[in-house]
C-alpha positions as CSV (number, residue, x, y, z in Angstrom):
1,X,0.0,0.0,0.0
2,X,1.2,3.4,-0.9
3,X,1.7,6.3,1.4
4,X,-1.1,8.6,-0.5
5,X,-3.8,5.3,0.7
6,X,-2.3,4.4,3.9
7,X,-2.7,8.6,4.4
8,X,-6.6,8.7,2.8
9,X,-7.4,5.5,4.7
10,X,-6.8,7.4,7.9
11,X,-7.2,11.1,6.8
12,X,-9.8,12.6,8.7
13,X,-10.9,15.0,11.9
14,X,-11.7,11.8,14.5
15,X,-8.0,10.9,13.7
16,X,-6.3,14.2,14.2
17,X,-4.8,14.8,17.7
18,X,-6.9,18.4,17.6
19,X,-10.3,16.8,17.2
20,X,-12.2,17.0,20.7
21,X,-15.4,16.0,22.0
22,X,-17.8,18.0,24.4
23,X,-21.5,18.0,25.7
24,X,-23.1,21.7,25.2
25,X,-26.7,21.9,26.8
26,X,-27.2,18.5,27.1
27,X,-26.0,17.5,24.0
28,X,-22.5,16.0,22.6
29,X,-20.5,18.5,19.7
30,X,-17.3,17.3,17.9
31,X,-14.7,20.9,17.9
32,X,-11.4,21.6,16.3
33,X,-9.4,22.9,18.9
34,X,-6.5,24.4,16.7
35,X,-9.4,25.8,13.9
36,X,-11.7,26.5,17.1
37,X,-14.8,25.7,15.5
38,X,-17.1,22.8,15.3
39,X,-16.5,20.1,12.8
40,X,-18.0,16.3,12.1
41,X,-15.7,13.6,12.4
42,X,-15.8,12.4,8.8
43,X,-14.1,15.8,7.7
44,X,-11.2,16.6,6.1
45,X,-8.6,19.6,6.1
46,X,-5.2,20.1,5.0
47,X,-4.3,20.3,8.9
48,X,-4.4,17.5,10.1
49,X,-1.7,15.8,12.1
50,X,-2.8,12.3,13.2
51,X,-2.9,11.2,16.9
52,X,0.2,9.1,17.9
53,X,-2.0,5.8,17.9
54,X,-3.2,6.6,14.4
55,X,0.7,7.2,13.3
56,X,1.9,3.7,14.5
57,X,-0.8,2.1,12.6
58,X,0.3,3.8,9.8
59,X,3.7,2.8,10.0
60,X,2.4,-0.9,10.8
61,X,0.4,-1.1,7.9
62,X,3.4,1.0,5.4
């Protein structure tokens, strides 16, 4: 497997070590806390810097 599809395998928000999860009145909200704005886990941006954990499997799978 190349880099580029190890990298789009794993690319997105729930994977980057800036994605946080909250509760707001009750109710549970994904945030970027580098962007500082709310954001869905399935998103992508140019960003993005994966979590440790997400890295290794990278490397595993490479």
């Amino acid at each position: 497997m190349s880099t580029r599809d190890i990298r789009s395998k794993y690319h997105c928000c729930a994977s980057c070590r800036h994605f946080a999860s909250g509760r707001e009145d009750g109710r549970v909200y994904n945030r970027c806390e580098r962007l500082g704005y709310r954001t869905h886990p399935k998103y992508q941006f140019n960003c993005w810097d994966p979590k440790d954990r997400v890295k290794k499997r990278m490397m595993e799978e490479r």
